[in-house]
N, CA, C and O atoms as a Tinker XYZ file with bonds, in Angstrom:
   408  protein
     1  N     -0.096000  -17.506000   18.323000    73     2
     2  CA     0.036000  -16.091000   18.036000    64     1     3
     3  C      0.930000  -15.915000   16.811000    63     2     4     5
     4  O      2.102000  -16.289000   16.767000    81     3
     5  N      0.137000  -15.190000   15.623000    73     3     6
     6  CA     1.215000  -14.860000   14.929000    64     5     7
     7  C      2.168000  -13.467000   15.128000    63     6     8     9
     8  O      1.766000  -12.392000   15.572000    81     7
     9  N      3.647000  -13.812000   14.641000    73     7    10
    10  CA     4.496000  -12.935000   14.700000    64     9    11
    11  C      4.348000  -12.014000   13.552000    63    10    12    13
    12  O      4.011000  -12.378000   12.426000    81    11
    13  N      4.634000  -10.737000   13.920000    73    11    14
    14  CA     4.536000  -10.018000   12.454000    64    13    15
    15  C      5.876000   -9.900000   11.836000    63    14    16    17
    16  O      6.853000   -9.797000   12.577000    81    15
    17  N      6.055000   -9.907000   10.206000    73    15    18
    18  CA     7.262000  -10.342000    9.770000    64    17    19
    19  C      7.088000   -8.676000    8.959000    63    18    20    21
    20  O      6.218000   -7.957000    8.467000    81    19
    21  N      8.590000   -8.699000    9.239000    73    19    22
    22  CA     8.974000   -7.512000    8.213000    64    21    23
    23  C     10.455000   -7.924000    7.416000    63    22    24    25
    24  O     11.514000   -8.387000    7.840000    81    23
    25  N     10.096000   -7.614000    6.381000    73    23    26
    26  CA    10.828000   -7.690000    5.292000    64    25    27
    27  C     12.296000   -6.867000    5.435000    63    26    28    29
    28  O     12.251000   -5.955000    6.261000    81    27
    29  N     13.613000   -7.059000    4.741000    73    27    30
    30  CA    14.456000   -5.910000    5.103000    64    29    31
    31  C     14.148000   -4.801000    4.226000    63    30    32    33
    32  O     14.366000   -3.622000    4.509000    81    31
    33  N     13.406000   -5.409000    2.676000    73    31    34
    34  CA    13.934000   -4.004000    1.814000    64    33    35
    35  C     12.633000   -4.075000    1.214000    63    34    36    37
    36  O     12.029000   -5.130000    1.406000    81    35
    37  N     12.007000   -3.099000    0.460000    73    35    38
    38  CA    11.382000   -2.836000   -0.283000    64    37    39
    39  C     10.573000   -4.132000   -1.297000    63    38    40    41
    40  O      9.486000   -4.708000   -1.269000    81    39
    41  N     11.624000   -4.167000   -2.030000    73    39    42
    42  CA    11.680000   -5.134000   -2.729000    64    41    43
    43  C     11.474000   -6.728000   -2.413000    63    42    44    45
    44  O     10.831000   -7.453000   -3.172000    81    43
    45  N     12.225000   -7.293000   -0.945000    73    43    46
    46  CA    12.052000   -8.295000   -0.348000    64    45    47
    47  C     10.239000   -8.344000    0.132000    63    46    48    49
    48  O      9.408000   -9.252000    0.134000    81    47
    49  N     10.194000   -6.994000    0.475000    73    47    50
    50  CA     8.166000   -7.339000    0.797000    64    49    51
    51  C      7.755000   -7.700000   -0.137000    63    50    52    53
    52  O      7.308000   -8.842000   -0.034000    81    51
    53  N      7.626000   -7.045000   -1.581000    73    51    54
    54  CA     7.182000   -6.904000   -2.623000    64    53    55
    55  C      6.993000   -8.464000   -3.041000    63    54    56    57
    56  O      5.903000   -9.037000   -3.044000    81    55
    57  N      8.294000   -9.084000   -3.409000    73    55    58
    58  CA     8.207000  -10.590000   -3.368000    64    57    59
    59  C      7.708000  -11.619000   -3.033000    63    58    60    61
    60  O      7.520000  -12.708000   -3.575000    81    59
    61  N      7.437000  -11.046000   -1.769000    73    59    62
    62  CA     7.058000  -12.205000   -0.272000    64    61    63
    63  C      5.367000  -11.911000   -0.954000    63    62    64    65
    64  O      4.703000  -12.800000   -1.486000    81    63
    65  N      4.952000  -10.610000   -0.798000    73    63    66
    66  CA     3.599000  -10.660000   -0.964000    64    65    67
    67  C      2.560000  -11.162000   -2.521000    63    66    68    69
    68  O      1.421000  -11.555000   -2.773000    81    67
    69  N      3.678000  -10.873000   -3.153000    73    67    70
    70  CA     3.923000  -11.235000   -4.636000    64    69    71
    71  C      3.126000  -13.108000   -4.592000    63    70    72    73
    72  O      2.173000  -13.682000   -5.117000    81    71
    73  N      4.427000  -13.501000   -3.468000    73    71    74
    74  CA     4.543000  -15.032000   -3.678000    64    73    75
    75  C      2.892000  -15.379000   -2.538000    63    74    76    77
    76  O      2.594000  -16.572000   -2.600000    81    75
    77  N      2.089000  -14.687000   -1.780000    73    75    78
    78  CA     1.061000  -15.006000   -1.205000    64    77    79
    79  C     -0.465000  -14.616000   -2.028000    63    78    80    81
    80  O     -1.663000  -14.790000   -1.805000    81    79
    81  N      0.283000  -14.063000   -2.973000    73    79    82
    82  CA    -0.852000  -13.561000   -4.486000    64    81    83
    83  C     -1.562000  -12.382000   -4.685000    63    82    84    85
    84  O     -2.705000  -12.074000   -5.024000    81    83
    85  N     -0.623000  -11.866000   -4.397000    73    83    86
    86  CA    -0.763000   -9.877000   -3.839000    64    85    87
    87  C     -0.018000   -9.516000   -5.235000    63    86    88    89
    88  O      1.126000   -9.069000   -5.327000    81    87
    89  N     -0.896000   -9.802000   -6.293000    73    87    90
    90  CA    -0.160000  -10.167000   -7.905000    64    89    91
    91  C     -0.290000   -8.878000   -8.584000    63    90    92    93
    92  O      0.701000   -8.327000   -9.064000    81    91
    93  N     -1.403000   -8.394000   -8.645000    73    91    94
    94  CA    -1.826000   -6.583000   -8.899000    64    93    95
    95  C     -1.194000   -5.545000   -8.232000    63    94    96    97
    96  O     -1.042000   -5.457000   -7.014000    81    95
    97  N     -0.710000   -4.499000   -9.370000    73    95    98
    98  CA    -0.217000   -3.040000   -8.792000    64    97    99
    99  C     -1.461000   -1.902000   -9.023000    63    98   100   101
   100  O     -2.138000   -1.497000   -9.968000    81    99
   101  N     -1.334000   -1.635000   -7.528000    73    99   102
   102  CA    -2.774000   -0.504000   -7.654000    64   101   103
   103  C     -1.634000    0.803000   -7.489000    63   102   104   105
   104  O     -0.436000    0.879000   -7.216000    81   103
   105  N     -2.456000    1.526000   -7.737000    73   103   106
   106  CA    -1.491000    3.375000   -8.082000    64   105   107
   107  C     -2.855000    3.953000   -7.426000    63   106   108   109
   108  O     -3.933000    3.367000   -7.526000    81   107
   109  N     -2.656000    5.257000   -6.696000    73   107   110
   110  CA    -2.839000    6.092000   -6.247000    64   109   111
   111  C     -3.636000    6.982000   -7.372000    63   110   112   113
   112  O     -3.044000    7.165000   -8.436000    81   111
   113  N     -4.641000    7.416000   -7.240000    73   111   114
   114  CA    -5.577000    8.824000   -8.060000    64   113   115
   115  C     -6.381000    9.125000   -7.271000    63   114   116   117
   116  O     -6.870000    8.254000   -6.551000    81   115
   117  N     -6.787000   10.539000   -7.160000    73   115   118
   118  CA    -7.215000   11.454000   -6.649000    64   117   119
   119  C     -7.952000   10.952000   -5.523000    63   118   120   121
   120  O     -7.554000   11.003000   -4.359000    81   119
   121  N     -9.183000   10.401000   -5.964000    73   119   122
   122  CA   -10.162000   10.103000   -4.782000    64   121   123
   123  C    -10.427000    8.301000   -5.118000    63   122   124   125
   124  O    -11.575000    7.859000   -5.150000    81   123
   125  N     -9.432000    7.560000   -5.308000    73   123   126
   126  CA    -9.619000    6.336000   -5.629000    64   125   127
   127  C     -8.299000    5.891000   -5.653000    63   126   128   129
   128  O     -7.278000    6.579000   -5.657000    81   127
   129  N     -8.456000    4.178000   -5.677000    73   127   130
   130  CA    -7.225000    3.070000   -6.157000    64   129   131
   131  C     -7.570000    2.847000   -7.510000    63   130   132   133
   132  O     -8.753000    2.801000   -7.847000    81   131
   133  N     -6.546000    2.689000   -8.397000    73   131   134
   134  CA    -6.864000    2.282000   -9.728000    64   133   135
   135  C     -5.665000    1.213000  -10.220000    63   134   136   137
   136  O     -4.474000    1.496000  -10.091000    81   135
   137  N     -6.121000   -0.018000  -10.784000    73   135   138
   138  CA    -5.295000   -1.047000  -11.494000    64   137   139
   139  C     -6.177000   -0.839000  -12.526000    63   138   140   141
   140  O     -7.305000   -0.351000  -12.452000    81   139
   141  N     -5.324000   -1.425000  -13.932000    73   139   142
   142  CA    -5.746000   -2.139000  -15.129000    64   141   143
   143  C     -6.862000   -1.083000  -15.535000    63   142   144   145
   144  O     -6.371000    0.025000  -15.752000    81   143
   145  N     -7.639000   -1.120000  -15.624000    73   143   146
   146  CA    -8.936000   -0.571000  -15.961000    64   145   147
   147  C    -10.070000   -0.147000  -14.546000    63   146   148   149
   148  O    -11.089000    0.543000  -14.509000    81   147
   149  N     -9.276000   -0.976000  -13.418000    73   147   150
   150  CA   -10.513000   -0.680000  -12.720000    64   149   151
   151  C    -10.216000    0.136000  -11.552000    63   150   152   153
   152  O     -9.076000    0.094000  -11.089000    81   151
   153  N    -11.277000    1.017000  -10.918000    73   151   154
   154  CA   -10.813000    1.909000   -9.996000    64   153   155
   155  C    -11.743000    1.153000   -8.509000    63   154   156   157
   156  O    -12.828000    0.576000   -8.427000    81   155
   157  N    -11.292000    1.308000   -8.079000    73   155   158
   158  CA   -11.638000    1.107000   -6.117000    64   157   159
   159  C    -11.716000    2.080000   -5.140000    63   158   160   161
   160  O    -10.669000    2.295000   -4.529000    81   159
   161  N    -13.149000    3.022000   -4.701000    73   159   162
   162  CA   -12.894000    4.047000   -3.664000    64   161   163
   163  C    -12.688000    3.288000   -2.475000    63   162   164   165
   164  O    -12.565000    2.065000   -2.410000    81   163
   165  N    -12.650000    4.390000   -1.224000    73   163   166
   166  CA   -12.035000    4.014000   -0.130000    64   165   167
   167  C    -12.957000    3.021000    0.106000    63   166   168   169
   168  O    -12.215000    2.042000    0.187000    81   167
   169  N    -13.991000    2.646000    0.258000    73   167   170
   170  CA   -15.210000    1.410000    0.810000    64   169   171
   171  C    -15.253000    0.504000    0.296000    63   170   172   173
   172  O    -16.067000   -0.332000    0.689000    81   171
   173  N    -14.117000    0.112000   -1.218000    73   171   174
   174  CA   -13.367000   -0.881000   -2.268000    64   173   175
   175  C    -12.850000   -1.485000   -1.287000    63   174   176   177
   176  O    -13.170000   -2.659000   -1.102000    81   175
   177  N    -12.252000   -1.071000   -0.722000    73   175   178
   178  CA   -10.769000   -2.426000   -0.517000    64   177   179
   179  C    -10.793000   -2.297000    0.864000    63   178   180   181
   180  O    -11.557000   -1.691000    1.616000    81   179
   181  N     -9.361000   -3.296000    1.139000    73   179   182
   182  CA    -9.039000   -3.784000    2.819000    64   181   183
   183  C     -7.864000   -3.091000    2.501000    63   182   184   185
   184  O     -7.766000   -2.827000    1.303000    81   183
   185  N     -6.749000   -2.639000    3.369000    73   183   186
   186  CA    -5.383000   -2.500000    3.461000    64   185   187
   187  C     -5.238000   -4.060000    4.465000    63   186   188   189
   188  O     -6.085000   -3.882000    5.340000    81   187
   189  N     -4.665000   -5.266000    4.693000    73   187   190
   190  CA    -4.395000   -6.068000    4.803000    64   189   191
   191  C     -3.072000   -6.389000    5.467000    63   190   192   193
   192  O     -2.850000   -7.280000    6.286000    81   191
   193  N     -2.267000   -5.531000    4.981000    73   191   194
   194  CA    -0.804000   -4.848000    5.835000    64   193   195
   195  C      0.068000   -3.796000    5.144000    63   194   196   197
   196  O     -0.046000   -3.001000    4.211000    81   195
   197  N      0.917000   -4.133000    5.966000    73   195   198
   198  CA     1.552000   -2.245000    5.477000    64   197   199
   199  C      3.145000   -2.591000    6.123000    63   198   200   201
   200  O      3.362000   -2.965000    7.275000    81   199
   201  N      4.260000   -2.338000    4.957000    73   199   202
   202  CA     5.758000   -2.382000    5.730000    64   201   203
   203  C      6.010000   -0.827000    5.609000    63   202   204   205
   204  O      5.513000   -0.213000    4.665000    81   203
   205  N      6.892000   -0.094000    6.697000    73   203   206
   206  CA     7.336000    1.212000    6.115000    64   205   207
   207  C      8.746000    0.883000    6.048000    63   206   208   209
   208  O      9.279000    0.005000    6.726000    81   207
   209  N      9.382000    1.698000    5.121000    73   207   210
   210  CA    10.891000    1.988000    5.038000    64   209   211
   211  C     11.666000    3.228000    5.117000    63   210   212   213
   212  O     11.653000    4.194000    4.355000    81   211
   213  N     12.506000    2.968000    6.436000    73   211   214
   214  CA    12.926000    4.930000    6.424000    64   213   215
   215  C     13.967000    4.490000    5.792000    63   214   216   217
   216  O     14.435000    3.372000    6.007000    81   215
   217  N     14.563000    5.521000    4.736000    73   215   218
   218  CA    16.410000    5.507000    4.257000    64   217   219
   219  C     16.680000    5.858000    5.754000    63   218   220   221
   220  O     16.216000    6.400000    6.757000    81   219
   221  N     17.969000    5.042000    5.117000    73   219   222
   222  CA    19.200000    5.617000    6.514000    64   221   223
   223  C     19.351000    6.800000    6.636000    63   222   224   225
   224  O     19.019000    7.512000    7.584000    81   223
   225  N     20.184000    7.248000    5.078000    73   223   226
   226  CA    20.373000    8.443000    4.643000    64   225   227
   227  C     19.872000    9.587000    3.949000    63   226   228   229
   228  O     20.117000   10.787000    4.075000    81   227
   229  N     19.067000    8.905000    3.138000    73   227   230
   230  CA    18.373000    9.870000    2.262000    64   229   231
   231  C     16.686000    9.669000    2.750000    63   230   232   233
   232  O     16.140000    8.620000    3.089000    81   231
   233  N     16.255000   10.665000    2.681000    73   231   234
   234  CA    14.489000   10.890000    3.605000    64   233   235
   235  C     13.821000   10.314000    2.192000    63   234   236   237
   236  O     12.796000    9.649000    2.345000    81   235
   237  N     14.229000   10.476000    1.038000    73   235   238
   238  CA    13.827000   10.041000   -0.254000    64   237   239
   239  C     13.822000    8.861000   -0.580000    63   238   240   241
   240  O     13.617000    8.624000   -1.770000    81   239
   241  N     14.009000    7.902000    0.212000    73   239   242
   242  CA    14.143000    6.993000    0.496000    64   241   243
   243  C     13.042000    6.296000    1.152000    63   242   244   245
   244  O     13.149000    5.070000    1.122000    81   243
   245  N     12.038000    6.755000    1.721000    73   243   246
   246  CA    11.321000    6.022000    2.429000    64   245   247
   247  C     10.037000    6.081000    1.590000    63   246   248   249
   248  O      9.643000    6.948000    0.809000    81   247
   249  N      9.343000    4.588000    2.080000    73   247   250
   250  CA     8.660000    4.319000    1.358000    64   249   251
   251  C      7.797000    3.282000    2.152000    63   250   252   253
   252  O      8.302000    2.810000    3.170000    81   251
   253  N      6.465000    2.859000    1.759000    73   251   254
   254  CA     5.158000    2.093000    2.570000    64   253   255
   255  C      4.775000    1.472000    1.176000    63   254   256   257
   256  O      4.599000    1.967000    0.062000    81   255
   257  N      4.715000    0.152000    1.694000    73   255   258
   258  CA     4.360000   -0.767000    1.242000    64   257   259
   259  C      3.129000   -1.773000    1.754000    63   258   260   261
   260  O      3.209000   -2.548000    2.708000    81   259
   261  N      1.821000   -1.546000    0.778000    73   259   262
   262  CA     0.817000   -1.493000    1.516000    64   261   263
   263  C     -0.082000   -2.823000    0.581000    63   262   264   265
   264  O     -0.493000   -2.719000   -0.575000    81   263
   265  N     -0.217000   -4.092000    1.535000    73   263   266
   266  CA    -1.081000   -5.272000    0.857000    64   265   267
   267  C     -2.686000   -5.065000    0.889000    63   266   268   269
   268  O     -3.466000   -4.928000    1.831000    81   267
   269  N     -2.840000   -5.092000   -0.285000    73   267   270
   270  CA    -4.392000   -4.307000   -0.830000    64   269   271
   271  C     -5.161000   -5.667000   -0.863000    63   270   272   273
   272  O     -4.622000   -6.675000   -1.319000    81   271
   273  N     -6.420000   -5.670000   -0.375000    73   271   274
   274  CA    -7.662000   -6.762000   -0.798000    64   273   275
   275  C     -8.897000   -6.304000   -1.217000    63   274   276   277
   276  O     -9.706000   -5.972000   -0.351000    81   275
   277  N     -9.310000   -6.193000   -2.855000    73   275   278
   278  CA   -10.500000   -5.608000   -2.945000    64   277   279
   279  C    -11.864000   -6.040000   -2.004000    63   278   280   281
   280  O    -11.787000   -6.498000   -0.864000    81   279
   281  N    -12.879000   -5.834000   -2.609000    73   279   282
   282  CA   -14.106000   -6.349000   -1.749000    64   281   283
   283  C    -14.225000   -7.230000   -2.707000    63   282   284   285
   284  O    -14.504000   -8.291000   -2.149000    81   283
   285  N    -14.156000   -7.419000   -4.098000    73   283   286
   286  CA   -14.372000   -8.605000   -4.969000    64   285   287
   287  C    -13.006000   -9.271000   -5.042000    63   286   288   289
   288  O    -12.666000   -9.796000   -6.103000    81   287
   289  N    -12.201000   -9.284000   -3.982000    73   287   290
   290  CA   -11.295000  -10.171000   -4.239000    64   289   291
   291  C     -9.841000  -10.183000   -4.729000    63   290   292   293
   292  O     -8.980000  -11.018000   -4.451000    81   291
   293  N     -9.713000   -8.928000   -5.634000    73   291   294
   294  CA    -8.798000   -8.721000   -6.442000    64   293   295
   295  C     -7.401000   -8.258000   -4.784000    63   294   296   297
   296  O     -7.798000   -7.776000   -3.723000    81   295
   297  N     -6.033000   -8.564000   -5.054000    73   295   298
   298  CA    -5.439000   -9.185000   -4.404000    64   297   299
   299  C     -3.894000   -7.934000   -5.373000    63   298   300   301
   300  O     -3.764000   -7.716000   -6.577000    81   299
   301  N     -2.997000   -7.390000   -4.132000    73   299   302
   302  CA    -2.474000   -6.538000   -4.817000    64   301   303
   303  C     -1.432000   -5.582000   -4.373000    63   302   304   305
   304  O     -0.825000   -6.106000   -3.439000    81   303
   305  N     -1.094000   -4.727000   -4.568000    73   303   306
   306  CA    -0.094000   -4.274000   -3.502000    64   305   307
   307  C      0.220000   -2.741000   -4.397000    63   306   308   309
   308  O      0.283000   -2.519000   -5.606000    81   307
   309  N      0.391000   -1.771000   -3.094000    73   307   310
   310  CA     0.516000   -0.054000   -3.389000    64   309   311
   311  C      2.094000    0.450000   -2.962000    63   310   312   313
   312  O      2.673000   -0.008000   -1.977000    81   311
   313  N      2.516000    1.175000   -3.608000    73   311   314
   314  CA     3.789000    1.165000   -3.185000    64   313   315
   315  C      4.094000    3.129000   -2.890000    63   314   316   317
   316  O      4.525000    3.956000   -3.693000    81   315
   317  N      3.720000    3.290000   -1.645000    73   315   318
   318  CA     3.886000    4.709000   -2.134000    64   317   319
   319  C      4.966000    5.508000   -0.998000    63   318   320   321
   320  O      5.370000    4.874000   -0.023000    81   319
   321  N      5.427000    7.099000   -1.249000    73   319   322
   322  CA     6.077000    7.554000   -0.605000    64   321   323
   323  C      5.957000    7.239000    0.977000    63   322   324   325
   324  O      4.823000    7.042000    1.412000    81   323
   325  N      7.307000    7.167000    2.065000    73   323   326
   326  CA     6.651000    7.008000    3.183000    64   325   327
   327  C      5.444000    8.867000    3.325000    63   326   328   329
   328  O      4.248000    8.973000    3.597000    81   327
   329  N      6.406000    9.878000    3.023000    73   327   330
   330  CA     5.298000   10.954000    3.495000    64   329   331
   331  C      4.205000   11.316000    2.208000    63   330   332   333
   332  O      4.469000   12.102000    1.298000    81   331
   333  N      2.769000   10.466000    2.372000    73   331   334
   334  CA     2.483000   10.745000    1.036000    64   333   335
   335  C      1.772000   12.031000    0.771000    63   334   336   337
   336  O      1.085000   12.655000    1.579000    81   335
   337  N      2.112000   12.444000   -0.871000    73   335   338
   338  CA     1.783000   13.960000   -1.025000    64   337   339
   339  C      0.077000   14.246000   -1.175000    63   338   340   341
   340  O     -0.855000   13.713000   -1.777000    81   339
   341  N      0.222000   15.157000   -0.456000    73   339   342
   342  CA    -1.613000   14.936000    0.191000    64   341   343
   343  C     -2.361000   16.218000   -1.277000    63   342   344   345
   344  O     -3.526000   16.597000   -1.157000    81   343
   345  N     -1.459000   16.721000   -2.557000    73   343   346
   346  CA    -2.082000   17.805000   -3.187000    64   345   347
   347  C     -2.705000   16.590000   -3.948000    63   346   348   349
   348  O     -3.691000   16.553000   -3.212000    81   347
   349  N     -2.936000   15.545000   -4.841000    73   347   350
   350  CA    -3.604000   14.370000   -5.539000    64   349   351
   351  C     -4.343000   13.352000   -5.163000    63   350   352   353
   352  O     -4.953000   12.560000   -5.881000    81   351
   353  N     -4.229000   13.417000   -3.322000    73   351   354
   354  CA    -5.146000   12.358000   -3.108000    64   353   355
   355  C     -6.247000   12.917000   -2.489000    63   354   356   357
   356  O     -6.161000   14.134000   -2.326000    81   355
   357  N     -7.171000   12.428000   -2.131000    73   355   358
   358  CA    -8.656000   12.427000   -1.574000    64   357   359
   359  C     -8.217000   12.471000    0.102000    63   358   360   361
   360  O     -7.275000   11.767000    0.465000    81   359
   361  N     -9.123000   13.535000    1.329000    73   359   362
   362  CA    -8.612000   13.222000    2.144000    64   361   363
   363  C     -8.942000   11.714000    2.735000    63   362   364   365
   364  O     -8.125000   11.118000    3.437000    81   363
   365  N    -10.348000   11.112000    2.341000    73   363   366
   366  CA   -10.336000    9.268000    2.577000    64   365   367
   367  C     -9.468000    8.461000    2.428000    63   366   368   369
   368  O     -9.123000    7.799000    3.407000    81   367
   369  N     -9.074000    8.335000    1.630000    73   367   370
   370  CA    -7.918000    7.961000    0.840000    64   369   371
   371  C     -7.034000    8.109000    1.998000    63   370   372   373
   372  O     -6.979000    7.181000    2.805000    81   371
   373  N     -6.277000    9.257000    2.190000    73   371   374
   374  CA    -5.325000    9.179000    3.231000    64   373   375
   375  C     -5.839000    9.001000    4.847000    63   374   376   377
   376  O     -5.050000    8.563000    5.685000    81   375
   377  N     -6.913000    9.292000    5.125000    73   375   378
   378  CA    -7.421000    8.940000    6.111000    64   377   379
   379  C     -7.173000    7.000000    6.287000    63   378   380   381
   380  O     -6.494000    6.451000    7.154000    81   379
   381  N     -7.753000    6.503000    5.469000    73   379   382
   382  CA    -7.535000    4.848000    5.366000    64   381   383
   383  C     -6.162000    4.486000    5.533000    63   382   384   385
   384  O     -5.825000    3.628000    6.349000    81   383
   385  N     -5.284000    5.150000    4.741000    73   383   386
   386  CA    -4.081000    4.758000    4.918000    64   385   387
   387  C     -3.275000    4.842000    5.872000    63   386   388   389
   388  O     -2.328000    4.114000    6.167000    81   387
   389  N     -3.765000    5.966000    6.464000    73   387   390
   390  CA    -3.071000    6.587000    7.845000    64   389   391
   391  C     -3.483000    5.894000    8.590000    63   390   392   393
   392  O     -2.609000    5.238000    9.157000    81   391
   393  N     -4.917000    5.611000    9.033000    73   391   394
   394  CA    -5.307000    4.765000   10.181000    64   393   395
   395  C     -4.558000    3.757000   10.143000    63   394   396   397
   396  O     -4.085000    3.240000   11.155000    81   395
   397  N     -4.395000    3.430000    9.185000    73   395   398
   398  CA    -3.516000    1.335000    9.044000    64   397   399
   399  C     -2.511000    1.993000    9.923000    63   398   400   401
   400  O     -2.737000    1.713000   11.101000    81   399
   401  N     -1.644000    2.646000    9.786000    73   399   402
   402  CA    -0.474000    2.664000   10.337000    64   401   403
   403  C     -0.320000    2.359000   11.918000    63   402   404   405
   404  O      0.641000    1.856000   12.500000    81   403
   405  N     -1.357000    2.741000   12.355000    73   403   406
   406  CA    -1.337000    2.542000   13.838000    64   405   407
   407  C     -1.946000    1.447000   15.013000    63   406   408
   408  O     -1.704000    1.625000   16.207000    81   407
């Protein structure tokens, strides 16, 4: 059985997934993932895993960290608010993301 590992910080996931070849930063647009030149709708990719981070103190602080796998492969990682702002994205889009969580 594997254990699931969580990272302490942000940054410590980032690394870890970095170092398993989660080498691409995808960003968030409207009704899609987009790196480099190329965009990925929701039926693009896997979410693969997901760390969240609440601040202690500050709510501005939190943040989801989410390991992306295209369908062709491409290998990558999303870094977005924990509450993400739903006026720019697609509701698929957050639908996918939300489901991971649970």
């Amino acid at each position: 059985m594997n254990t699931p590992v969580h990272y302490g910080t942000v940054t410590e996931a980032i690394n870890a997934l970095r170092e398993k070849g989660f080498n691409l930063d995808f960003n968030l647009q409207e009704n899609c993932l987009v790196c480099n030149d190329s965009t990925y709708d929701v039926d693009e990719f896997d979410i693969v895993d997901i760390y969240r981070y609440e601040g202690n103190s500050d709510p501005a602080d939190e943040a989801a960290v989410y390991a992306i796998e295209s369908h062709s492969g491409e290998k990558g990682i999303l870094v977005t608010g924990y509450g993400l702002s739903t006026d720019d994205i697609s509701g698929d889009i957050l639908k996918k993301l939300s489901d991971h969580n649970h």
